[in-house]
TIMARPA-945804 format. One record per residue (C-alpha): y, x negated, z; residue in one letter. Coordinates in steps of 0.2 Angstrom, whole numbers, plus 2048, in hexadecimal, padded with zeros to 3 digits. Layout:
<nodes>
YXZA/...
</nodes>
This chain:
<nodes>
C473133F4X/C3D3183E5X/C2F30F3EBX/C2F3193FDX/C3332A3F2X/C2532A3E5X/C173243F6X/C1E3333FFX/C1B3403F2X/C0A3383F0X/C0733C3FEX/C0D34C400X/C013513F3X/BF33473F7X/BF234C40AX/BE535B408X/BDB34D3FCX/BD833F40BX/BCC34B413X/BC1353408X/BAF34F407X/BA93433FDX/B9F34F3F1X/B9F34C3E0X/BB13533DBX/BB63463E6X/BAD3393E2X/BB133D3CFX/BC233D3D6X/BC232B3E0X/BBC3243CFX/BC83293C4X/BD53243D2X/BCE3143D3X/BD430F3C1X/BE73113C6X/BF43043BFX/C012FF3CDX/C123073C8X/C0D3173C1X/C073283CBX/C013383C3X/C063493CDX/C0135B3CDX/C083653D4X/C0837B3D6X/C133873DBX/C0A38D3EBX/BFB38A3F3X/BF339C3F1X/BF23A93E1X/BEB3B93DDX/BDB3BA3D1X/BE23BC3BFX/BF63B43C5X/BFD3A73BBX/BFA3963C2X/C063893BEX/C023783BDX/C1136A3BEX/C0C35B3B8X/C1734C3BEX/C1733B3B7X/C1F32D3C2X/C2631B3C2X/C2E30D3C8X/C303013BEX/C3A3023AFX/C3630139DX/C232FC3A1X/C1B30E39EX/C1C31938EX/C1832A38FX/C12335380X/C1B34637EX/C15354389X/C0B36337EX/C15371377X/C0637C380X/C0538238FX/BF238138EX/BE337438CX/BEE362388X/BE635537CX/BEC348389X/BE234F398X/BD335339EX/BD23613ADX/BC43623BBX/BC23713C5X/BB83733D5X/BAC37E3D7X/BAE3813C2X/BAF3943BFX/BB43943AEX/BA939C39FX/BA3392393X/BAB39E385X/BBC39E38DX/BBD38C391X/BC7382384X/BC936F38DX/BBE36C39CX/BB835E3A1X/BBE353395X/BCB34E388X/BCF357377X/BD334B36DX/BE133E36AX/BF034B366X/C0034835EX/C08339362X/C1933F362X/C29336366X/C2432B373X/C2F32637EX/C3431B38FX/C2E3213A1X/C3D3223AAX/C3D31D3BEX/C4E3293BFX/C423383B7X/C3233D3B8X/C2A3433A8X/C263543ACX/C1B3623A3X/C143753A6X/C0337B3A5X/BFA3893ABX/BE938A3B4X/BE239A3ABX/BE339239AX/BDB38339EX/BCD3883AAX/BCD39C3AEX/BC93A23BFX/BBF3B23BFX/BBB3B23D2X/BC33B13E2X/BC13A23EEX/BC738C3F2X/BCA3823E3X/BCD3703E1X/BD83693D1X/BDA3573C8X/BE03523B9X/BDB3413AEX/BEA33B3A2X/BEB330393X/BFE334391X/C05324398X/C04315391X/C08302397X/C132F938DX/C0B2E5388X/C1D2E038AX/C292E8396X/C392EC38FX/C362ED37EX/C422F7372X/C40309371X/C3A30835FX/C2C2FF361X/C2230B36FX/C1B31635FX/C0E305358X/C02308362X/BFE2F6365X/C0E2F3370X/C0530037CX/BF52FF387X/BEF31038BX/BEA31539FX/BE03233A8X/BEA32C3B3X/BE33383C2X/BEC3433CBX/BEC3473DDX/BE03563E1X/BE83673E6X/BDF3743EDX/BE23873ECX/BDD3963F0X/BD63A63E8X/BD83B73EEX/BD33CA3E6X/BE53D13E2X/BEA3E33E8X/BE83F23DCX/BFB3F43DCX/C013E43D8X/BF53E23C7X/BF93F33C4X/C0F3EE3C7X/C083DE3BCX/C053E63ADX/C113F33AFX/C203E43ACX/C153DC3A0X/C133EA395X/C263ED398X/C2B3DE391X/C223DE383X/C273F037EX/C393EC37EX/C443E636FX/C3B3D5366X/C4C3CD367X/C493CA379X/C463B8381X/C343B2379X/C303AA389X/C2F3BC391X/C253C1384X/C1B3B2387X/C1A3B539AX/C173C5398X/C063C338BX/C003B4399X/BFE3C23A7X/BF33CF39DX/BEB3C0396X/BE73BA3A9X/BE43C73B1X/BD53CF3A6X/BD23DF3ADX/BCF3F03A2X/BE13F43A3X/BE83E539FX/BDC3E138FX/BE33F438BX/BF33ED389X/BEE3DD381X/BE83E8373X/BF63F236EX/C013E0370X/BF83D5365X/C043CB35DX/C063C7349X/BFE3B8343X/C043A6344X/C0F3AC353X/C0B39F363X/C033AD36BX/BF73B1360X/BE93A6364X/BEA3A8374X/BEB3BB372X/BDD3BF36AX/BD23B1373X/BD73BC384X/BD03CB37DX/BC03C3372X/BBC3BA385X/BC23C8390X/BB53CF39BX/BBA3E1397X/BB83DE381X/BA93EB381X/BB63F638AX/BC33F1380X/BBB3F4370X/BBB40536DX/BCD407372X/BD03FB366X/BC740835AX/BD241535DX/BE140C35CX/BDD40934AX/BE041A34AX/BED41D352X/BFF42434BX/C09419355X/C0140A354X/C033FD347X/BF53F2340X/BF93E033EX/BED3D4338X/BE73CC347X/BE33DC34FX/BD53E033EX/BCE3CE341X/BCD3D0354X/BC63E3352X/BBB3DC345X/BB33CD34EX/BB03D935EX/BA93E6353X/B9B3D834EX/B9A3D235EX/B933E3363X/B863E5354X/B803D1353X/B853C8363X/B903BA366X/B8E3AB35AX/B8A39D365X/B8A38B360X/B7B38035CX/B6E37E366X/B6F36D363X/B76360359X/B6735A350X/B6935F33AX/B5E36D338X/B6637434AX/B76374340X/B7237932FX/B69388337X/B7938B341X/B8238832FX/B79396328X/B7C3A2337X/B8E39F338X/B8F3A1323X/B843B3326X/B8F3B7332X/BA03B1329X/B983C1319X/B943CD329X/BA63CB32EX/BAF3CE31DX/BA33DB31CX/BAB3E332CX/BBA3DF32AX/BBB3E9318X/BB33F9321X/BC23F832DX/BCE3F7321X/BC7407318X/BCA40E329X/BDA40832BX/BE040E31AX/BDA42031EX/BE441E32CX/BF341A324X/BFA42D321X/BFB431334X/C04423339X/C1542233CX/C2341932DX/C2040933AX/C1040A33CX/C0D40C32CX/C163FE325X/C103F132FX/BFF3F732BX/C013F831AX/C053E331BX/BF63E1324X/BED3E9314X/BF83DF307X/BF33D0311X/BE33D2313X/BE03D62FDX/BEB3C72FCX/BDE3BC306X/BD13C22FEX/BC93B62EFX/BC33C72E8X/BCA3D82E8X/BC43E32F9X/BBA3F32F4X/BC83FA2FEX/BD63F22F3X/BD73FE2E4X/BD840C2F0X/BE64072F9X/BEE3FE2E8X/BF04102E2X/BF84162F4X/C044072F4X/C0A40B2E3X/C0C41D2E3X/C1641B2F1X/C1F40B2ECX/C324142EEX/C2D415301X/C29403304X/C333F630DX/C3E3EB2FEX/C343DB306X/C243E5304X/C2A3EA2F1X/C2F3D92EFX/C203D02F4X/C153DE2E9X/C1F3D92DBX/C1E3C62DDX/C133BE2E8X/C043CB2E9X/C083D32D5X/BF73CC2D1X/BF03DC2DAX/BF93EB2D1X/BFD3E32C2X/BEC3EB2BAX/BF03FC2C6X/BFB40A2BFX/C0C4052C5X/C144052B3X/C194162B6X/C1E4122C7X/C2A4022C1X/C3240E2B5X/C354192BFX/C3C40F2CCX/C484082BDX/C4F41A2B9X/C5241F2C8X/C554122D5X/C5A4142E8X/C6C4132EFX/C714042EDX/C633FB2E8X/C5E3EA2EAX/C633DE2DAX/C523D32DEX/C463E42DEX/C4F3EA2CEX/C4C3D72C6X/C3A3D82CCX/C363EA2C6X/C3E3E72B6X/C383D52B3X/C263DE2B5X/C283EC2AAX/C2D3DF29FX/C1D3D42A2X/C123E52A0X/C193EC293X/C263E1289X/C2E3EE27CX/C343FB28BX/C393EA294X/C413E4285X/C4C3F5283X/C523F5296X/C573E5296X/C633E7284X/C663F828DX/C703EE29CX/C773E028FX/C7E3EE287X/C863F3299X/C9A3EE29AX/C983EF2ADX/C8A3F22BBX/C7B3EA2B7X/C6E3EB2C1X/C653DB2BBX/C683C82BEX/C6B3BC2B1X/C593B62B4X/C543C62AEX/C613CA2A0X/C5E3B9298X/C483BB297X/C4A3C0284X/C433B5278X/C4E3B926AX/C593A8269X/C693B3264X/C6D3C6265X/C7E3CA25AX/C7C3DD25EX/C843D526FX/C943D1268X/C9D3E126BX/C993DF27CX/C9D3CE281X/CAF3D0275X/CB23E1281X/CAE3D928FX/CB83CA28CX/CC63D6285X/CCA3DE299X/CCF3CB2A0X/CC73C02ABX/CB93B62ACX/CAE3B729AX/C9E3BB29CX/C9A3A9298X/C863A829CX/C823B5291X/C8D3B0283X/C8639F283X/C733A7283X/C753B5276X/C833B126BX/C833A925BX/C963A0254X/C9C3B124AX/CA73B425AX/CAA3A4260X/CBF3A725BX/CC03B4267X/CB43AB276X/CC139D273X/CCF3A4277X/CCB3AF285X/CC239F28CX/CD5396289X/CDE3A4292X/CD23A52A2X/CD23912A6X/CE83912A2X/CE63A02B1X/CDD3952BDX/CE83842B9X/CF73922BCX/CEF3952CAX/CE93852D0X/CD83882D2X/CCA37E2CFX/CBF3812C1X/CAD3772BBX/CA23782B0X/CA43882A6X/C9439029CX/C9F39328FX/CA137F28BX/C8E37F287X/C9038D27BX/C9F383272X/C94374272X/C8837E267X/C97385259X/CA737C25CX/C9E36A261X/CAF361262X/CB836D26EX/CA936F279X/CA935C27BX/CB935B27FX/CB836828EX/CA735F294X/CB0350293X/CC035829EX/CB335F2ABX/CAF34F2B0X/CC034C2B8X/CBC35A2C4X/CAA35B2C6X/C9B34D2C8X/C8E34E2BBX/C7F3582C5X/C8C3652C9X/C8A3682B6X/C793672B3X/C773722C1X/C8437F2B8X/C7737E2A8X/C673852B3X/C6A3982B0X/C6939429EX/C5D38729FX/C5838128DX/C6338C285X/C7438428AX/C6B37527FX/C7336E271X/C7435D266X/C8435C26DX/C8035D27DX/C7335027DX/C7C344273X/C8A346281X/C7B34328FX/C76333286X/C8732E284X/C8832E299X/C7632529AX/C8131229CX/C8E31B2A7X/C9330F2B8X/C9231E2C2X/C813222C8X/C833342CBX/C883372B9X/C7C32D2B2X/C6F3362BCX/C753462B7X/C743422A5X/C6333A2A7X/C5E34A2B2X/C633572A1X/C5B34D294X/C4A34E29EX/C4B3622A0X/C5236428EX/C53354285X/C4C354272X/C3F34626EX/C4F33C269X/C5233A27CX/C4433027FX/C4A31E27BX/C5B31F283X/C52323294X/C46313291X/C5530628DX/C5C31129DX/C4F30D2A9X/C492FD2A1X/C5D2F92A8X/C5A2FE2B7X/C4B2F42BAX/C542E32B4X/C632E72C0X/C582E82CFX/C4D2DC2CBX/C492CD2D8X/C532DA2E4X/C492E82E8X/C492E62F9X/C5B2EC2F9X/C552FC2F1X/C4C300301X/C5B2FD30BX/C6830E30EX/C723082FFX/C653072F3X/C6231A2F7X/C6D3222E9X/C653162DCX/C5431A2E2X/C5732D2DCX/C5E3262CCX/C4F31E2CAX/C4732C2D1X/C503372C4X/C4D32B2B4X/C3A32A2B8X/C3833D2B8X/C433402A8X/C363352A0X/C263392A7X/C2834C2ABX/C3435029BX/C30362293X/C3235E281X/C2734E281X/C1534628AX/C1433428FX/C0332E289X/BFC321295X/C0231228EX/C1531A292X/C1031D2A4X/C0C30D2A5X/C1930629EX/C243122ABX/C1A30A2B7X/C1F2F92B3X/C322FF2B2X/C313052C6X/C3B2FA2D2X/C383052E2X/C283072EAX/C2B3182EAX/C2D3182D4X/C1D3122D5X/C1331D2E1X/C1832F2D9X/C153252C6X/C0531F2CBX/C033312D0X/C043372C1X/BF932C2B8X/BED32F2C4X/BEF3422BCX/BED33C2ABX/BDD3332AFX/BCE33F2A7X/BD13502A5X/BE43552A9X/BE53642B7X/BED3732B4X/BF337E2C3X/BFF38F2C2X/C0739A2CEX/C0E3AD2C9X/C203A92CEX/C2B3B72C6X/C343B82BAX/C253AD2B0X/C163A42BAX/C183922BCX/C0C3862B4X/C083752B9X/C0136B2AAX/BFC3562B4X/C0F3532BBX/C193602B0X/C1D3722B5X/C2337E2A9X/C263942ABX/C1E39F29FX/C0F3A0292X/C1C39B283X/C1F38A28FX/C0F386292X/C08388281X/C1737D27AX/C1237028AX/BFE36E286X/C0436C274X/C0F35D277X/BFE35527EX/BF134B270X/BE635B266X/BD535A26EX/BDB354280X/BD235A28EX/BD636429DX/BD136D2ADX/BD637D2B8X/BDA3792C9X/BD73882CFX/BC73922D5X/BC73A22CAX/BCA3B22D6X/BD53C22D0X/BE33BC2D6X/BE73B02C9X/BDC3B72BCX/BEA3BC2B0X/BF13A92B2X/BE03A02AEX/BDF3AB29FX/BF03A6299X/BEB39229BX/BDA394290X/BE339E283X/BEF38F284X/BE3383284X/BDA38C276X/BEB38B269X/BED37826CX/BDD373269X/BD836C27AX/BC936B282X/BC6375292X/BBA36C2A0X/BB23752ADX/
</nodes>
């Protein structure tokens, strides 16, 4: 039955291909057919038989069996265009060299995906669409085929589904489809006109419609390329990195109407109520050149000077375009006071984006810099947010002190906590005394802070006692103490008191039966009352595992630090439980003192004798948790912050790894140590990150204790190719590099 079921459809399809000529289409045709395997058939199939020009023109492509677990088929494209699997042959060809994107012949190999059975019960079955693959731009009879390299024969049939992904279990086949034929015809006025009308509809209505409206709708003004409908292209252009942006812009850069659409595309830079994404600059930009210089065709030929001369062309042209796109933004940011708050927004992130991309500041920038920060209360908080941390490098030299301050004094109704830990974290960055005095300003506060504890705790004095009073009142109206802050800023001279409130708040959750961990106050009584700290570490355990508490000491980072504390993590080093003992090996990397060292080697060098002779159980599932313990003990060693490992110690840790994957991210970092040690940074608030070989550490102070830990007259290099954006950052590194006494390489 399936037999007699897959021949008829063949030759449902097939019929109209028995009696064409023999032309060269069909003889092209009878060729590829020719090279069939029995058991397989390749099937395309439309809609109907007729479409207007500029329709969208579905493509079905069936792939059919009989026979099971023979045949393999790779996983159909996430495209509705050009496939990398097939290769399309249109008769007679009408499409334009600059719109076709596979013709002819096959892109490439593609993704190989999950590859999986052909199934005689279900035909694999994928969409395309004509008008991406091979426009139409006039009416009349067309003849279609496809040639496939999705399906594959397997070398032995019935082999486990596992193995379909090695490629030598699989012989790859050509595949032709039948031919269809269809035909052509000039739609009526109305019905493009109705077209766009839905079109444009759809894609004015609320985003949080159905994408594959949206996507419907962009695939008819895209396909029908009149005037009109590249009108409406333009004043849709979707952001970037959408899956209707390439094909988007491509529609209007190849449309038949762009020297119409250009000037309209001018204006709408202009206009009040439209906002000004980034692909609409680029697209406005490369038409704009278009107009002055001409396309940019490819080489003339492939011989060396041919494409070095094409090299320097395209370079020219890549300068002629920045220099465009820099004149359109200095129109766009004149334009920026007649648009509308929504207009206005979105084109203001073009802007930020566009100075953001840039290796060098835009001659535009400082102009619109100013704009930006005069009017900082207006902005979006994500716009705020990202002008305070991810693009800070452009306004940290402007004028927005002021502007933070202000902002500070007098912030919005209910203000965001992450803007007001941004603002002041900044204030504090250009300016440290004013920062320093709002910060002990909301210490000083009993209640309503505005900042986080990330902020609170940025000063470097190791204890303030003018906080006393505060934490005693604060601790004097009940509840929870304020146990971070205490641990960060108090010395023992109120340790009674933080004692006893601390006694009375855990008897109120065992009276109440709740759960209670690791409290920051047990790090501050491991600093002045050693003994009872210890003794609450030691209860903790009971009710929480040993990560959960190094995870309770990360808002106070090195500060929760004590001898105590790290004699009690060494102690935990030989424990039979590997979660503690990863947790303890995990705290002495972060914070551990020099005298840390040697306890993690006999640790490690411990681990390696247990698994020795059975590291192929480490592989397995139940080697996982000790391969993070490993994992854990190797980085606590060899990416410690208080100590370096030379190369002899990376060796040595090496030598001490027992899974393959101890040994790849070791053998990493000697690789980094080898020559001249990298140095890379990013500005991540509240300090920029730095990242010395295989260590990271935040803030200038970190770095400069880092680079001093390493042999005086090492040698080092910036990763990093210097632009404005991290200009601030290199200079940090070579004043670093400068008090250490190392070396700086180009």
């Amino acid at each position: 039955m399936k037999q007699t079921w897959l021949t008829s459809v063949a030759l449902t399809l097939c019929g109209s291909a028995a009696v064409l000529a023999q032309d060269s289409f069909q003889a092209g045709w009878d060729a590829a057919r020719s090279k069939q395997a029995p058991g397989v058939e390749f099937m395309l199939s439309t809609d109907k038989s007729k479409y207007y020009l500029g329709e969208v023109i579905p493509l079905t492509l069936s792939f059919l069996t009989t026979q099971a677990q023979t045949f393999a088929t790779l996983p159909a494209p996430r495209t509705s265009g050009p496939s990398p699997w097939e290769a399309l042959t249109l008769d007679p060809d009408d499409s334009q060299p600059a719109a076709r994107m596979v013709q002819g012949g096959f892109a490439g190999s593609g993704p190989m995906g999950n590859v999986q059975f052909l199934s005689p019960e279900q035909p694999s079955q994928n969409t395309v669409f004509l008008n991406d693959w091979s426009p139409i731009h006039k009416p009349g009879t067309y003849r279609i085929y496809l040639v496939s390299r999705r399906i594959s024969q397997l070398t032995e049939p019935g082999l486990p589904a596992m193995e379909l992904r090695n490629s030598n279990n699989r012989t790859p086949l050509e595949l032709a489809s039948n031919i269809i034929q269809i035909e052509i015809v000039q739609p009526p006025p109305q019905w493009v006109a109705e077209r766009i009308r839905e079109a444009t509809a759809t894609l004015d209505a609320p985003p949080q419609q159905d994408p594959e409206m949206q996507s419907h709708a962009f695939q008819i003004l895209r396909f029908l390329d009149t005037p009109e409908s590249a009108s409406a292209l333009i004043t849709h252009i979707p952001e970037e990195y959408t899956a209707e942006t390439y094909p988007v812009t491509q529609a209007i850069l190849n449309s038949a109407h762009w020297e119409q659409v250009l000037p309209q595309m001018q204006q709408q830079l202009n206009a009040p109520r439209q906002p000004i994404n980034e692909t609409f600059l680029k697209t406005l930009t490369e038409l704009s050149l278009r107009k002055k210089l001409g396309r940019l065709t490819p080489p003339e030929s492939q011989t060396p000077e041919a494409q070095l001369r094409w090299q320097n062309v395209a370079t020219q042209r890549a300068h002629q375009f920045e220099e465009q796109q820099a004149s359109l933004a200095s129109q766009l940011l004149a334009a920026l006071p007649k648009k509308t708050p929504e207009a206005r927004s979105q084109s203001r992130e073009t802007l930020i984006r566009l100075a953001v991309s840039s290796a060098t500041t835009p001659p535009w920038a400082d102009a619109f810099l100013a704009e930006m920060i005069a009017d900082f209360h207006s902005l979006t908080t994500r716009q705020q947010e990202d002008l305070l941390s991810s693009r800070w490098y452009l306004v940290r030299r402007a004028k927005i002190l002021p502007i933070l301050l202000e902002y500070y004094a007098s912030p919005p109704n209910s203000p965001s906590r992450s803007i007001i830990d941004l603002v002041v974290q900044r204030i504090y960055e250009l300016a440290p005394d004013q920062g320093r005095q709002i910060i002990l300003k909301e210490l000083h506060k009993q209640e309503d802070q505005l900042l986080g504890l990330s902020t609170v705790m940025m000063l470097p004095d190791p204890v303030l006692p003018e906080l006393h009073e505060v934490f005693l009142a604060q601790m004097a109206r009940g509840g929870s103490p304020p146990g971070h802050l205490i641990t960060r800023y108090a010395n023992g001279d109120i340790l009674p008191a933080v004692k006893a409130r601390f006694l009375a708040f855990v008897a109120e959750l065992d009276r109440q039966k709740l759960p209670h961990c690791t409290h920051p106050l047990i790090f501050y009584f491991l600093k002045y009352d050693p003994d009872f700290g210890r003794q609450q570490l030691i209860q903790s355990f009971a009710s929480c595992n040993y990560q959960s508490i190094v995870n309770g000491i990360d808002p106070l980072g090195r500060y929760a630090m004590s001898s105590a504390l790290e004699s009690i993590a060494i102690e935990q080093l030989p424990s039979g439980i590997v979660g503690i003992k990863r947790g303890a090996a995990e705290l002495l990397g972060r914070y551990g003192s020099k005298a840390a060292q040697k306890p993690l080697w006999d640790t490690i060098e411990y681990f390696r004798n247990w698994w020795k002779d059975r590291e192929a159980d480490l592989q397995t599932p139940i080697g996982e948790e000790s391969r993070i313990l490993e994992r854990t003990l190797a980085s606590a060693l060899g990416q410690a912050q208080n100590w370096v490992l030379d190369s002899r110690g990376l060796d040595r840790l090496h030598s001490l790894c027992s899974s393959k994957e101890c040994r790849a991210f070791v053998q990493d970092w000697i690789h980094k140590t080898n020559g001249a040690i990298a140095i890379n940074y990013s500005d991540i608030p509240p300090q920029p990150a730095f990242f010395v070989a295989q260590y990271s550490v935040r803030g200038t102070a970190a770095l400069q204790e880092k680079l001093s830990q390493f042999p005086a007259g090492s040698r080092f290099r910036i990763e990093d190719t210097p632009s404005d954006r991290t200009a601030h950052l290199r200079a940090a590194v070579e004043s670093a590099l400068r008090a250490a006494g190392h070396r700086l390489e180009p």
